[in-house]
N, CA, C and O atoms as a GROMACS GRO file, in nm:
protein
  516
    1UNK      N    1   1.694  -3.323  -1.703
    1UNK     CA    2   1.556  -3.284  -1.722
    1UNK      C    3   1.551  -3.154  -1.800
    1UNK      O    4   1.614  -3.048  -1.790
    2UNK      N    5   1.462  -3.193  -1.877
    2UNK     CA    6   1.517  -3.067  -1.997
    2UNK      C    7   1.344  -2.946  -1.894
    2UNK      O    8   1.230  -2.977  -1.857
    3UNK      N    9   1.419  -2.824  -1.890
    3UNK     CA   10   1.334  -2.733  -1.827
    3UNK      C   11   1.224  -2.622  -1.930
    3UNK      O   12   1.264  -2.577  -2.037
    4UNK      N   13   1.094  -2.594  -1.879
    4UNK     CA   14   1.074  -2.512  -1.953
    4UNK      C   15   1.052  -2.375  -1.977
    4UNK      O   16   1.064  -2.289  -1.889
    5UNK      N   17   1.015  -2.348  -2.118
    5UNK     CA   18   1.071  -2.180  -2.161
    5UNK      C   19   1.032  -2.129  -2.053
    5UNK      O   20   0.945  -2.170  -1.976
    6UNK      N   21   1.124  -2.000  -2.043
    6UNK     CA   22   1.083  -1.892  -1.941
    6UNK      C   23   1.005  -1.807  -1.993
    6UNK      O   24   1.009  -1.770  -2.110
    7UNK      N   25   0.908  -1.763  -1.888
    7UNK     CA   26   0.845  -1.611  -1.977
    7UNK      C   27   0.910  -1.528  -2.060
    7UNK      O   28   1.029  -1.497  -2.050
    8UNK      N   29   0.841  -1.495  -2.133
    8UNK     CA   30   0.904  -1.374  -2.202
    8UNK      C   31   0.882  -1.223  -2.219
    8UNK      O   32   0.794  -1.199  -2.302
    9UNK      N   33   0.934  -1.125  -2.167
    9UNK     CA   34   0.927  -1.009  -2.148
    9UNK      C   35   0.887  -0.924  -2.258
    9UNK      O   36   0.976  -0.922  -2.343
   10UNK      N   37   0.767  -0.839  -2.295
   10UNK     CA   38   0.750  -0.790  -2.392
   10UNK      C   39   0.822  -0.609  -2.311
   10UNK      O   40   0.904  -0.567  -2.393
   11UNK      N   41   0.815  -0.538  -2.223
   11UNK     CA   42   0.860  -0.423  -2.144
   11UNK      C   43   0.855  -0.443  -1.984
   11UNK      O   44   0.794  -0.525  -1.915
   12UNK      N   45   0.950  -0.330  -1.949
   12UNK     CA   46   0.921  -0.328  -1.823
   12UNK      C   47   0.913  -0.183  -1.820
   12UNK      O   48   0.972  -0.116  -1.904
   13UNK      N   49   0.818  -0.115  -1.698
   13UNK     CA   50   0.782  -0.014  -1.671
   13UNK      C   51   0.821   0.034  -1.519
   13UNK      O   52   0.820  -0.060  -1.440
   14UNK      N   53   0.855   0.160  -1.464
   14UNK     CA   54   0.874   0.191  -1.322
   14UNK      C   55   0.745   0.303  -1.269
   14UNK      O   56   0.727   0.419  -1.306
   15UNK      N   57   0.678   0.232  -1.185
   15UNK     CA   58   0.609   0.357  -1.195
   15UNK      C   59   0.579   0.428  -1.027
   15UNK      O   60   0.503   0.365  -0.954
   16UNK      N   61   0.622   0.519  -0.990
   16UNK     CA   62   0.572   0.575  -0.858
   16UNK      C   63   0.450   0.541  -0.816
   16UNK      O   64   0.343   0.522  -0.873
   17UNK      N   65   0.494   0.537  -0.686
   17UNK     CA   66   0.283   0.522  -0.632
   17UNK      C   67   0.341   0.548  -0.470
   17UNK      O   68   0.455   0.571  -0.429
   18UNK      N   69   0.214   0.534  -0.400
   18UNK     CA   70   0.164   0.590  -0.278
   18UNK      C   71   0.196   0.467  -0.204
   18UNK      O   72   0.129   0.364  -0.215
   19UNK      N   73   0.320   0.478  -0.113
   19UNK     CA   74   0.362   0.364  -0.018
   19UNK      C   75   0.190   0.292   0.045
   19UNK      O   76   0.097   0.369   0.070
   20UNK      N   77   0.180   0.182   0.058
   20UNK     CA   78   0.017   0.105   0.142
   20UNK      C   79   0.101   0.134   0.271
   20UNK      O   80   0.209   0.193   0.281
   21UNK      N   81   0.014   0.073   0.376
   21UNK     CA   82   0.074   0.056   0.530
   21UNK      C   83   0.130  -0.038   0.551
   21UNK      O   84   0.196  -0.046   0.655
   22UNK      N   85   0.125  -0.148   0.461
   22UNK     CA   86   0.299  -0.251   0.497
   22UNK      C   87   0.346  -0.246   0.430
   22UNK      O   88   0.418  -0.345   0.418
   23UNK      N   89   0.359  -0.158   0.335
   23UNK     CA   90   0.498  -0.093   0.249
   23UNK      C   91   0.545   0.003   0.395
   23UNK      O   92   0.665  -0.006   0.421
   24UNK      N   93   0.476   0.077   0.472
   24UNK     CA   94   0.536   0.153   0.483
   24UNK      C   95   0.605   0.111   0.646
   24UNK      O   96   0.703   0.166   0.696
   25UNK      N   97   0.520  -0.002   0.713
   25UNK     CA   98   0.567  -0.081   0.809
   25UNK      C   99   0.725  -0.132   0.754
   25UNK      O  100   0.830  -0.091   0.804
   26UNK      N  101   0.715  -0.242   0.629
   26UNK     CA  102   0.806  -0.259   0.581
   26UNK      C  103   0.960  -0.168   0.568
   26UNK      O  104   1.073  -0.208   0.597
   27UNK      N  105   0.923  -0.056   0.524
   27UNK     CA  106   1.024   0.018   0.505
   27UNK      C  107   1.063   0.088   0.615
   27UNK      O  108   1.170   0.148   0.609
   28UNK      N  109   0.984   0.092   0.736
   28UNK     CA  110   1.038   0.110   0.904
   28UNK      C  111   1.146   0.001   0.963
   28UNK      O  112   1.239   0.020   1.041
   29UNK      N  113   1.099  -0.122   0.896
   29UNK     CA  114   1.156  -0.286   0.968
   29UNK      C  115   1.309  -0.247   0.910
   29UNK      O  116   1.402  -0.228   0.989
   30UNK      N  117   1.325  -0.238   0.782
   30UNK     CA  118   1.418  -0.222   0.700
   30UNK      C  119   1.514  -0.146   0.762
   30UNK      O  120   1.632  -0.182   0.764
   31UNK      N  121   1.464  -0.008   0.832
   31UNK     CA  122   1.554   0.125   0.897
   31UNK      C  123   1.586   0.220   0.771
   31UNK      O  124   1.694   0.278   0.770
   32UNK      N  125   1.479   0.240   0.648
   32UNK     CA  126   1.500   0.287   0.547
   32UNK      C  127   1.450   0.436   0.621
   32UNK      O  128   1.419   0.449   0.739
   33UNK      N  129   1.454   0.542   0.519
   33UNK     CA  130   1.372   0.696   0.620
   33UNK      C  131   1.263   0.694   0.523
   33UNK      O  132   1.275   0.648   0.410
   34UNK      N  133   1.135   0.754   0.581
   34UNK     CA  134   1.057   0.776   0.586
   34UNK      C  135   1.015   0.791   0.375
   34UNK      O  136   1.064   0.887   0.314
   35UNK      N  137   0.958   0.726   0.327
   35UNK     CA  138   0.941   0.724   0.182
   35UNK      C  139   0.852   0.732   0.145
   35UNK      O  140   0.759   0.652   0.158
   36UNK      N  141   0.854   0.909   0.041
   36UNK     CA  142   0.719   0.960  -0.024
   36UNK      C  143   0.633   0.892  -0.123
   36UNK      O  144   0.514   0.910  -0.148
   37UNK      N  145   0.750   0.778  -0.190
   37UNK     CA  146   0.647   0.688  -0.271
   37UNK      C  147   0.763   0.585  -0.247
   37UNK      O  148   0.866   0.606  -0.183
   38UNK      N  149   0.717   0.441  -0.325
   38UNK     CA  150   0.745   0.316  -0.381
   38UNK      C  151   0.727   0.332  -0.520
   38UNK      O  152   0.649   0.400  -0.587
   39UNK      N  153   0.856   0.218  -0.560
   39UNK     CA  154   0.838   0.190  -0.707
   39UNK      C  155   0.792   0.085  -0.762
   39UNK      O  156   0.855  -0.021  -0.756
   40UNK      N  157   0.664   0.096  -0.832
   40UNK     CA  158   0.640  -0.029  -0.865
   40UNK      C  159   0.678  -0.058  -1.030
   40UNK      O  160   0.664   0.022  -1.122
   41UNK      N  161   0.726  -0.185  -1.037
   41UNK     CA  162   0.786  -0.249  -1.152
   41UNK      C  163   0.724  -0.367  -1.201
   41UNK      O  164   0.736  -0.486  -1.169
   42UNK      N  165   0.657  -0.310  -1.285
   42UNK     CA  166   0.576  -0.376  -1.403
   42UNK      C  167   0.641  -0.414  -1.507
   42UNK      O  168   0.690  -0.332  -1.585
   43UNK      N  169   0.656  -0.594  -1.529
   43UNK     CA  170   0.718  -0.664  -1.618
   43UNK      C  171   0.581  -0.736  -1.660
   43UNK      O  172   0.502  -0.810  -1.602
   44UNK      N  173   0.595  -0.662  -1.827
   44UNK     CA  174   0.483  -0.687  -1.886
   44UNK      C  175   0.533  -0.840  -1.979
   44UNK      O  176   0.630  -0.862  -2.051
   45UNK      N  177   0.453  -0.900  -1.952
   45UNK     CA  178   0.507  -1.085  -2.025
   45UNK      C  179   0.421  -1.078  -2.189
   45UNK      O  180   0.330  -0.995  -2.201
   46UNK      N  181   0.443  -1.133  -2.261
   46UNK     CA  182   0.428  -1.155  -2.410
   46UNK      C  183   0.282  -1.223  -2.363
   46UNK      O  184   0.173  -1.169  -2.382
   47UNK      N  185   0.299  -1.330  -2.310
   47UNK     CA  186   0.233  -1.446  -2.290
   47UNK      C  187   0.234  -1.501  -2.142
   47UNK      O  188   0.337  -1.480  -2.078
   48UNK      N  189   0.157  -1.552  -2.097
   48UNK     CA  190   0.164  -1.610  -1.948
   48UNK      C  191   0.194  -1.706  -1.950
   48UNK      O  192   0.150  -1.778  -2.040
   49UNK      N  193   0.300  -1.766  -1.834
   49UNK     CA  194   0.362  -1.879  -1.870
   49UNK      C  195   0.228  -1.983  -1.782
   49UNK      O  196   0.141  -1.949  -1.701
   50UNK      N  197   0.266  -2.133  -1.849
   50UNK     CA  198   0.154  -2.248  -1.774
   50UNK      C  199   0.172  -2.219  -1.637
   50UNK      O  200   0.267  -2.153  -1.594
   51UNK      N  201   0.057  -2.279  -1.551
   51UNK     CA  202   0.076  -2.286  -1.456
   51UNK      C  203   0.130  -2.427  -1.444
   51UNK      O  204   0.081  -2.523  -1.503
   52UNK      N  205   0.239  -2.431  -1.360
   52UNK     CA  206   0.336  -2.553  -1.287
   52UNK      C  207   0.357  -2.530  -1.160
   52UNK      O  208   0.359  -2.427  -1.093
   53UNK      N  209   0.376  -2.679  -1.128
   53UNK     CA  210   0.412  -2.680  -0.976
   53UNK      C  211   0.582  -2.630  -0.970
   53UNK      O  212   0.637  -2.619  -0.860
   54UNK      N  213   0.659  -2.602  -1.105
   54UNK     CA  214   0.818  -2.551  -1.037
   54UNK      C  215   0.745  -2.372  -1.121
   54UNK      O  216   0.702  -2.342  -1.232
   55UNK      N  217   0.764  -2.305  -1.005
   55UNK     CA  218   0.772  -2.112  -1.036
   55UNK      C  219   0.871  -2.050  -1.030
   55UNK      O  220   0.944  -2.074  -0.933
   56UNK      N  221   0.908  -1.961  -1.115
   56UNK     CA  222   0.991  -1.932  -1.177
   56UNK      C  223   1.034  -1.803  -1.065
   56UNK      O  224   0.962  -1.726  -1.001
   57UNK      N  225   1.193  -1.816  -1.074
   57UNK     CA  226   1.275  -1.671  -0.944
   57UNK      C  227   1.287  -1.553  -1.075
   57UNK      O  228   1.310  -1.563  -1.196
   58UNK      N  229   1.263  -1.455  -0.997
   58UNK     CA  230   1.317  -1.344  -1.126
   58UNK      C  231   1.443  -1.279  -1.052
   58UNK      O  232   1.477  -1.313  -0.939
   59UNK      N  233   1.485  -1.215  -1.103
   59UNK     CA  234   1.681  -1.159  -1.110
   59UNK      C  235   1.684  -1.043  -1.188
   59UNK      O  236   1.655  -1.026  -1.306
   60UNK      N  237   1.722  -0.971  -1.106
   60UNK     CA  238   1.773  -0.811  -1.170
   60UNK      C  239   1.882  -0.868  -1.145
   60UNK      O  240   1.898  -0.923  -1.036
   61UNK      N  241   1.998  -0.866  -1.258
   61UNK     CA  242   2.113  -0.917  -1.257
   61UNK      C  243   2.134  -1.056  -1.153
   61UNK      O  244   2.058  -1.153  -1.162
   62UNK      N  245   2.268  -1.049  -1.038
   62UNK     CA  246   2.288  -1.146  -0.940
   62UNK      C  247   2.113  -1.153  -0.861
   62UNK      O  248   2.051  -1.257  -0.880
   63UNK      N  249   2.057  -1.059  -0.792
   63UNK     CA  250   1.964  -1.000  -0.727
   63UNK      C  251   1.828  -1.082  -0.727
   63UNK      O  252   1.737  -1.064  -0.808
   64UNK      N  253   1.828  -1.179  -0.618
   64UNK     CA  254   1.668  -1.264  -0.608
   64UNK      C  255   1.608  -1.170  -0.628
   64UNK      O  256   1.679  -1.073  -0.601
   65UNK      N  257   1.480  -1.130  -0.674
   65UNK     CA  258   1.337  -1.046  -0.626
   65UNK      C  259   1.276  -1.167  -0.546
   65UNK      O  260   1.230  -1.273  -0.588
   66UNK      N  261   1.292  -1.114  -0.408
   66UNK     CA  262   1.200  -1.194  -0.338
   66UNK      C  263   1.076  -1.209  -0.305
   66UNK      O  264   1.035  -1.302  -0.235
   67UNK      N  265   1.004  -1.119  -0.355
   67UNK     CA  266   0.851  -1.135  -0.377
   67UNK      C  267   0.820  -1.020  -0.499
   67UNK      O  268   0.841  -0.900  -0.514
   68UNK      N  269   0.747  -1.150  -0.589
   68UNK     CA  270   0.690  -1.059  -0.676
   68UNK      C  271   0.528  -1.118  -0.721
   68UNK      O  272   0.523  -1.240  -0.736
   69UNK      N  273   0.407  -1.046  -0.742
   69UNK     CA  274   0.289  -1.056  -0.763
   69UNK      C  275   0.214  -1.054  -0.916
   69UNK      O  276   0.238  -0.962  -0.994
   70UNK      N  277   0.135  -1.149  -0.947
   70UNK     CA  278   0.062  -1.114  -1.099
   70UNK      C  279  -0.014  -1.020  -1.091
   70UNK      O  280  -0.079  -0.985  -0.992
   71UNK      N  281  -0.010  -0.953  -1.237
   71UNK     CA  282  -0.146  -0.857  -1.259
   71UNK      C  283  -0.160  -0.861  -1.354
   71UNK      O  284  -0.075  -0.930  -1.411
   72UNK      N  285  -0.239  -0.813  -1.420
   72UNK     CA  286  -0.319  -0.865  -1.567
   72UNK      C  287  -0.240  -0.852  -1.671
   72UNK      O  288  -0.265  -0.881  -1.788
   73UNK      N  289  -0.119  -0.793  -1.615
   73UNK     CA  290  -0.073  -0.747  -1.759
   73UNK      C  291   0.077  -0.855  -1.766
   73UNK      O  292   0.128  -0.891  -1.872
   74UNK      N  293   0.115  -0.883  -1.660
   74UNK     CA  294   0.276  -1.000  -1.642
   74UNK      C  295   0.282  -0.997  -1.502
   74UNK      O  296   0.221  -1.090  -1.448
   75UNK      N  297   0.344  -0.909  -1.421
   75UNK     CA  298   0.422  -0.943  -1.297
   75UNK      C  299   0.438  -0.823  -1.270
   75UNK      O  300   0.446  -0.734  -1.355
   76UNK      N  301   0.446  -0.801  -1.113
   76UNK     CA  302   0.523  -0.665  -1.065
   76UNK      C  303   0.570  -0.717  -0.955
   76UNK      O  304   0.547  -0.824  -0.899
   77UNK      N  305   0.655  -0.608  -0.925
   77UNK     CA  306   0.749  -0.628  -0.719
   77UNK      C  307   0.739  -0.499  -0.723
   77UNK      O  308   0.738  -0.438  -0.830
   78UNK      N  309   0.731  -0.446  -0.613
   78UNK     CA  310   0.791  -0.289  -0.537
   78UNK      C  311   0.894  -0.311  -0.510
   78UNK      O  312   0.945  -0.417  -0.473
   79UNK      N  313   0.956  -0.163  -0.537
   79UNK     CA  314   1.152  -0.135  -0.482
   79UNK      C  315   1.074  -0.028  -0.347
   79UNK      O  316   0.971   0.038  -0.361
   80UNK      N  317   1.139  -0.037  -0.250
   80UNK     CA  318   1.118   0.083  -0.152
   80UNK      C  319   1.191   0.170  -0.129
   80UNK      O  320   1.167   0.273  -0.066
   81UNK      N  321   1.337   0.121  -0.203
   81UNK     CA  322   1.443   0.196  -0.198
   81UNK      C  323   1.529   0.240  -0.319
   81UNK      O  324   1.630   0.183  -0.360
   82UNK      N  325   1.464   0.369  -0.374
   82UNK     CA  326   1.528   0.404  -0.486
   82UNK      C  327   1.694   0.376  -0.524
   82UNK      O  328   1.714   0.362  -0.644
   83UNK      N  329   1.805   0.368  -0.445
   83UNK     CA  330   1.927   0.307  -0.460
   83UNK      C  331   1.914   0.169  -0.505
   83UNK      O  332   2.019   0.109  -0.525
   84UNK      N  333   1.836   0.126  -0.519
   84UNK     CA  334   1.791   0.011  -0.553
   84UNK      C  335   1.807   0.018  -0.740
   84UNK      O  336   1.848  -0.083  -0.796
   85UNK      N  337   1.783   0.104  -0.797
   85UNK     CA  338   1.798   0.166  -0.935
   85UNK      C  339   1.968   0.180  -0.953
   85UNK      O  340   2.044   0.138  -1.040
   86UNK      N  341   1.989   0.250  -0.844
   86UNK     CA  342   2.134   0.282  -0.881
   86UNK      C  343   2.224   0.165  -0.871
   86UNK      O  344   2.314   0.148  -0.953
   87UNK      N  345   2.200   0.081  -0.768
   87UNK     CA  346   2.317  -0.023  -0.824
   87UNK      C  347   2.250  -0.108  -0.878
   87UNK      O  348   2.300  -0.211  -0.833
   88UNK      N  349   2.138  -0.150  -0.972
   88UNK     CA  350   2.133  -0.214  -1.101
   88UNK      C  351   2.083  -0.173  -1.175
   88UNK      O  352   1.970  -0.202  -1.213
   89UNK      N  353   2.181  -0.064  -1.233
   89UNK     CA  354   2.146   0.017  -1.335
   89UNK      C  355   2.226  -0.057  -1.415
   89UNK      O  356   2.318  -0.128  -1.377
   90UNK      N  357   2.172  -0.033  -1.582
   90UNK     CA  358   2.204  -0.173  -1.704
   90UNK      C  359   2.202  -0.311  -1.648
   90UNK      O  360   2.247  -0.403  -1.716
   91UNK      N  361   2.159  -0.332  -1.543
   91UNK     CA  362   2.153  -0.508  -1.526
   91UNK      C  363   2.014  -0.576  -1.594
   91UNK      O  364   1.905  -0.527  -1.622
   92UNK      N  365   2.057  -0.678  -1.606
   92UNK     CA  366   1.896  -0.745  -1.709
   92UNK      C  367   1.834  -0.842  -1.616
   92UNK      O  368   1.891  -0.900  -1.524
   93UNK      N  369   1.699  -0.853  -1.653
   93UNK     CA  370   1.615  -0.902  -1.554
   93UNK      C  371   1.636  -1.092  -1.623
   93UNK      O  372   1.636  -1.104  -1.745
   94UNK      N  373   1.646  -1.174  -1.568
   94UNK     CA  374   1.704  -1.307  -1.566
   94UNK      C  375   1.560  -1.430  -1.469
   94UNK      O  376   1.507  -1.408  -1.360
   95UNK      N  377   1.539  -1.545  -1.558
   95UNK     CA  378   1.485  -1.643  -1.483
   95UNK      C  379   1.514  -1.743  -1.421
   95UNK      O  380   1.546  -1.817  -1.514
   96UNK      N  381   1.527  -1.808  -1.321
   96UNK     CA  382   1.562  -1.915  -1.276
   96UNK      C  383   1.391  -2.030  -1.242
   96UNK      O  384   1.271  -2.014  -1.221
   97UNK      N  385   1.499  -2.152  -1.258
   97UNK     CA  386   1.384  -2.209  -1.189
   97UNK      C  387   1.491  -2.297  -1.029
   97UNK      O  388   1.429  -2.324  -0.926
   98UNK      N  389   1.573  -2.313  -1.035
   98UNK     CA  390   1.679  -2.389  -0.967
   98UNK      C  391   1.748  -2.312  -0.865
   98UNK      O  392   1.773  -2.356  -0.753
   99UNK      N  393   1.792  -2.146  -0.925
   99UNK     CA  394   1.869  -2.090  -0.850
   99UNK      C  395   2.016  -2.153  -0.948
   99UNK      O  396   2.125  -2.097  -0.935
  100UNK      N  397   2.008  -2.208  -0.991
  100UNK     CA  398   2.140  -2.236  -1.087
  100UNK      C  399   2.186  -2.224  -1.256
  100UNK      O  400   2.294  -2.199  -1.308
  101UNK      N  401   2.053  -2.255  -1.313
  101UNK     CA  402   2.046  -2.222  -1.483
  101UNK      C  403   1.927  -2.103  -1.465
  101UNK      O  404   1.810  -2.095  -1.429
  102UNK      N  405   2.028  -2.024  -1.510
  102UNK     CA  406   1.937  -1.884  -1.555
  102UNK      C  407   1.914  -1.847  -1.692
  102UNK      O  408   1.994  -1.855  -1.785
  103UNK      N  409   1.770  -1.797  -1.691
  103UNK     CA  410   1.747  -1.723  -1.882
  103UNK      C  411   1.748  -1.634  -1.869
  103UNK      O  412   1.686  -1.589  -1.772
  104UNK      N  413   1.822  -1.544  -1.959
  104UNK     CA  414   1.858  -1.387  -1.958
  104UNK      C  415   1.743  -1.351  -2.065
  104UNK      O  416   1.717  -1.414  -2.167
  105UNK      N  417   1.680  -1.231  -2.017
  105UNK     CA  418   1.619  -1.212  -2.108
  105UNK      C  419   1.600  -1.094  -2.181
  105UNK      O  420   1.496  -1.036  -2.211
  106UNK      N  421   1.772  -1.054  -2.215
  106UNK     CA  422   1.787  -0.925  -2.253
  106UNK      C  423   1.698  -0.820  -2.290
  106UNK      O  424   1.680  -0.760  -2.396
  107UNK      N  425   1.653  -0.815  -2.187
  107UNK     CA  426   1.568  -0.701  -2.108
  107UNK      C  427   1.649  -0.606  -2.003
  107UNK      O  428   1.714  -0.692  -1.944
  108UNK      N  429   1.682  -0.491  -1.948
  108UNK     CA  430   1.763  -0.423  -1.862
  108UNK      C  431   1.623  -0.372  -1.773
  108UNK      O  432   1.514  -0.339  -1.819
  109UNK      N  433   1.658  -0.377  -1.660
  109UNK     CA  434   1.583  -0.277  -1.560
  109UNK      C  435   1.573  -0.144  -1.582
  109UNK      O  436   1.665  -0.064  -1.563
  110UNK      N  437   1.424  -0.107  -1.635
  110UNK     CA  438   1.447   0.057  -1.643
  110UNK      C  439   1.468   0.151  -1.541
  110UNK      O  440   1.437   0.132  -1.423
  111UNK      N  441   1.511   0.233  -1.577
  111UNK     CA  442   1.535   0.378  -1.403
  111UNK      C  443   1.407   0.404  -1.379
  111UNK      O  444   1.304   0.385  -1.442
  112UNK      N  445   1.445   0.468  -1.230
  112UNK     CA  446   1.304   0.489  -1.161
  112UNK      C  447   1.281   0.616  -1.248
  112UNK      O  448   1.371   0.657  -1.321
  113UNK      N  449   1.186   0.664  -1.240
  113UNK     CA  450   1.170   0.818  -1.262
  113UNK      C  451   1.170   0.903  -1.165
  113UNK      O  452   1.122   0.863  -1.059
  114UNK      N  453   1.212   1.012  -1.169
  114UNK     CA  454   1.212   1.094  -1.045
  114UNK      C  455   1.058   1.190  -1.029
  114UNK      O  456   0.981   1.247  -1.106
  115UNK      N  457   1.071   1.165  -0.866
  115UNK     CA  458   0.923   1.180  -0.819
  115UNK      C  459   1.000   1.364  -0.783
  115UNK      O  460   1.116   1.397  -0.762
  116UNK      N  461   0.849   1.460  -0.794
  116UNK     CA  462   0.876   1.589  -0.782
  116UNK      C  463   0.809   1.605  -0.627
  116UNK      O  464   0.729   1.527  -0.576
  117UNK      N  465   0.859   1.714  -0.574
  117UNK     CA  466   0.821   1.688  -0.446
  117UNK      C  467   0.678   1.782  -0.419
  117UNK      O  468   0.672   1.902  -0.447
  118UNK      N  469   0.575   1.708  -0.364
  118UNK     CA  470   0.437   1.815  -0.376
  118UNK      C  471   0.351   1.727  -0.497
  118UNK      O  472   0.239   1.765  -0.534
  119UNK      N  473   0.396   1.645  -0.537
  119UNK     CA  474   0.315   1.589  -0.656
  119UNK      C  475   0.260   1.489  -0.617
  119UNK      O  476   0.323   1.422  -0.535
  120UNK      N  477   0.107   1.434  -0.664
  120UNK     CA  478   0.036   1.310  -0.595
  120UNK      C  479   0.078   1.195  -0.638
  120UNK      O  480   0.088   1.172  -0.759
  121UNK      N  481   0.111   1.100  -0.540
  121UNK     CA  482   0.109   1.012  -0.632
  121UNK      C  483  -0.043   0.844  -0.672
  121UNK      O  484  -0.140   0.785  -0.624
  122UNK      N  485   0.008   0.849  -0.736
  122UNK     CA  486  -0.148   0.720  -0.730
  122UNK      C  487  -0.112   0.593  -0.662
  122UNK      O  488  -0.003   0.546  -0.628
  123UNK      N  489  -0.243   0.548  -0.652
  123UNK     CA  490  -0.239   0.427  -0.545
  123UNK      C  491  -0.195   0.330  -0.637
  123UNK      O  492  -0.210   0.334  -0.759
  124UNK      N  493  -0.102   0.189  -0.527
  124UNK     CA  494  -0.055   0.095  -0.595
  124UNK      C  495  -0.175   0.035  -0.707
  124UNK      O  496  -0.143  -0.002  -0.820
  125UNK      N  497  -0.295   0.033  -0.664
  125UNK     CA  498  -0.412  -0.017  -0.712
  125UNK      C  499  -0.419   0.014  -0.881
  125UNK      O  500  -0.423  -0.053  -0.985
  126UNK      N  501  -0.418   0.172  -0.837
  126UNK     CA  502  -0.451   0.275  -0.982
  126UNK      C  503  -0.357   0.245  -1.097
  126UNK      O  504  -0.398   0.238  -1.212
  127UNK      N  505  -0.217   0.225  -1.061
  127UNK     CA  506  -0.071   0.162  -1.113
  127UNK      C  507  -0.128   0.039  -1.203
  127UNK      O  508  -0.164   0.043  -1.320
  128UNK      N  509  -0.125  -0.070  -1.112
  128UNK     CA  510  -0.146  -0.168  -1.170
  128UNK      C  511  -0.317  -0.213  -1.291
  128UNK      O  512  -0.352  -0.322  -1.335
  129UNK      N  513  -0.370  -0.101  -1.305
  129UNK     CA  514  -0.528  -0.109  -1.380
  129UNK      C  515  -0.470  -0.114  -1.510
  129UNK      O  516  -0.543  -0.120  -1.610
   0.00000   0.00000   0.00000
């Protein structure tokens, strides 16, 4: 069965924001410490792919993203855990539809930026506008 194109990535962006309350439940469940922001990662798409009944896995390198959300502009997921940067740093973000044939879409995960301490950050909301 011949499969079809994967999205295509025009950038990806990292941007700090203000943990919500099940980010921050979340990142209690986890046993992560206490986190001044989340990163949200905005993968901006060329084009939106059709809607189909098979949806597409995204992959920072090996790495399911296990939940990721639309917004007007492509796709985002939150990292809650900045080490999360460090070990896939230069890895490229990859599509599956199977879990077995992947499209690379030589694209790399950009670094987080570093958050200053005392500085506001904006709501996931404000991020994604």
């Amino acid at each position: 069965m011949q499969l079809p194109e994967p999205p295509k990535i025009a950038a990806v962006e990292v941007v700090p924001a203000q943990p919500t309350e099940a980010d921050r439940a979340a990142i209690a469940h986890m046993g992560l410490k206490e986190a001044k922001a989340v990163y949200v990662v905005k993968v901006r798409l060329k084009a939106k792919p059709p809607v189909t009944s098979m949806a597409w896995a995204l992959y920072v390198g090996d790495e399911r993203v296990s939940k990721y959300w639309e917004y007007k502009d492509g796709i985002y997921f939150v990292v809650f855990d900045p080490q999360f940067f460090v070990r896939h740093k230069g890895k490229r973000l990859r599509f599956s539809q199977n879990d077995t044939d992947f499209f690379d879409t030589d694209v790399e995960l950009a670094p987080a930026p570093s958050v200053a301490e005392g500085n506001a950050m904006p709501l996931q909301s404000d991020v994604l506008n």
